[in-house]
C-alpha positions in Angstrom: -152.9 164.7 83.7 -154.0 167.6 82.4 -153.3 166.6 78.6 -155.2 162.9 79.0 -158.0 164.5 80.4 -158.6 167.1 77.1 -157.9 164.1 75.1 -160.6 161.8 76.8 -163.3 164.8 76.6 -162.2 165.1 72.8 -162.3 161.2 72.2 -166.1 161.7 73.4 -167.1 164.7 71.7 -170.2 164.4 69.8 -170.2 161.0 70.7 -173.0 159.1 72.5 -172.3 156.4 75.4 -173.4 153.8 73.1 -170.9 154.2 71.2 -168.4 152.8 73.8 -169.8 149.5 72.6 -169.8 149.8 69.3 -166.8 151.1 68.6 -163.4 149.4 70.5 -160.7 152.0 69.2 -163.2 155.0 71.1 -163.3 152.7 74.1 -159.5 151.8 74.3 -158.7 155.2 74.1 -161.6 156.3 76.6 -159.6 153.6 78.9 -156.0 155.1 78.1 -156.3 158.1 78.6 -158.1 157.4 82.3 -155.4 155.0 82.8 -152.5 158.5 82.0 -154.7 160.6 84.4 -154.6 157.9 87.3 -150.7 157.3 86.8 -149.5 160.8 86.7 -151.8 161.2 89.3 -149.9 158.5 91.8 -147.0 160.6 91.1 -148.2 164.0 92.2 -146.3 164.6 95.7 -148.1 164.5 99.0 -147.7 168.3 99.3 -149.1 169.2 96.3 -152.3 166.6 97.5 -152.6 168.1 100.5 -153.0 171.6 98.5 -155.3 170.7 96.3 -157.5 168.7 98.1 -160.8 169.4 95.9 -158.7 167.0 93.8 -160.5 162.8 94.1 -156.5 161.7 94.3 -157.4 158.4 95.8 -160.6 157.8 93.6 -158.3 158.7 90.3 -155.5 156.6 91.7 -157.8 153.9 92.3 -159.7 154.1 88.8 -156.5 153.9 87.1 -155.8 150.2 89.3 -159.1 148.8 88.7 -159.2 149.7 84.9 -155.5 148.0 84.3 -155.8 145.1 87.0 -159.9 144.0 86.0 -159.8 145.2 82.0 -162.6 142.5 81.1 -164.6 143.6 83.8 -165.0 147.3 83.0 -168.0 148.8 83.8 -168.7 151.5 80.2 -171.5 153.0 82.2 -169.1 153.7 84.7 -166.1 154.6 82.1 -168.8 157.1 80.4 -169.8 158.7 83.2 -165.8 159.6 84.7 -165.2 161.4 81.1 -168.5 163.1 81.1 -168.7 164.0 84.8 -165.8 163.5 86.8 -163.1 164.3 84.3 -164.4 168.1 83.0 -164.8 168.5 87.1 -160.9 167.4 87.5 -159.9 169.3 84.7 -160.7 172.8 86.0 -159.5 171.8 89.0 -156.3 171.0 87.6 -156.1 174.0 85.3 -156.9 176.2 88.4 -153.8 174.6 90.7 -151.6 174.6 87.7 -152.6 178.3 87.2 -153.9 177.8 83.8 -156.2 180.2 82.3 -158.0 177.4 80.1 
């Protein structure tokens, strides 16, 4: 989780949300790396959820499904948004439970 979500933040950097439209490799990436983050995140173990809950498991478990099951009806607004907002939020978050100093 931790390495998808430094990837998406370094597919966007410098970039600008219009970009997502322009460019399909930025955007397929942008989606991948959500879709890694969601994935490993169905994995994590109810005890370590129930430790962490600061952590949006269900939301990031649930953006993973509606990216792969409803691809041609992604919302890039949305997409741009998780990898500005949510995903720099997650990542400490993460870094903190994993006891990393980054």
């Amino acid at each position: 989780m931790e390495e998808a979500a430094q990837a998406a933040m370094q597919f966007v950097s410098g970039r600008q949300r219009s970009d997502l439209q322009t460019d399909q490799m930025l955007l397929f990436a942008v989606l991948r790396a959500i879709e890694v983050i969601g994935e490993a995140a169905s994995k994590v173990s109810d005890e370590v959820r129930m430790n962490a809950t600061n952590i949006p498991w269900k939301a990031i478990v649930g953006m993973r499904n509606r990216l792969v099951h409803a691809y041609f009806d992604v919302d890039t607004d949305m997409v741009w948004e998780t990898v500005q907002m949510e995903i720099p939020t997650v990542l400490t978050r993460l870094q903190a439970l994993l006891g990393d100093p980054e």
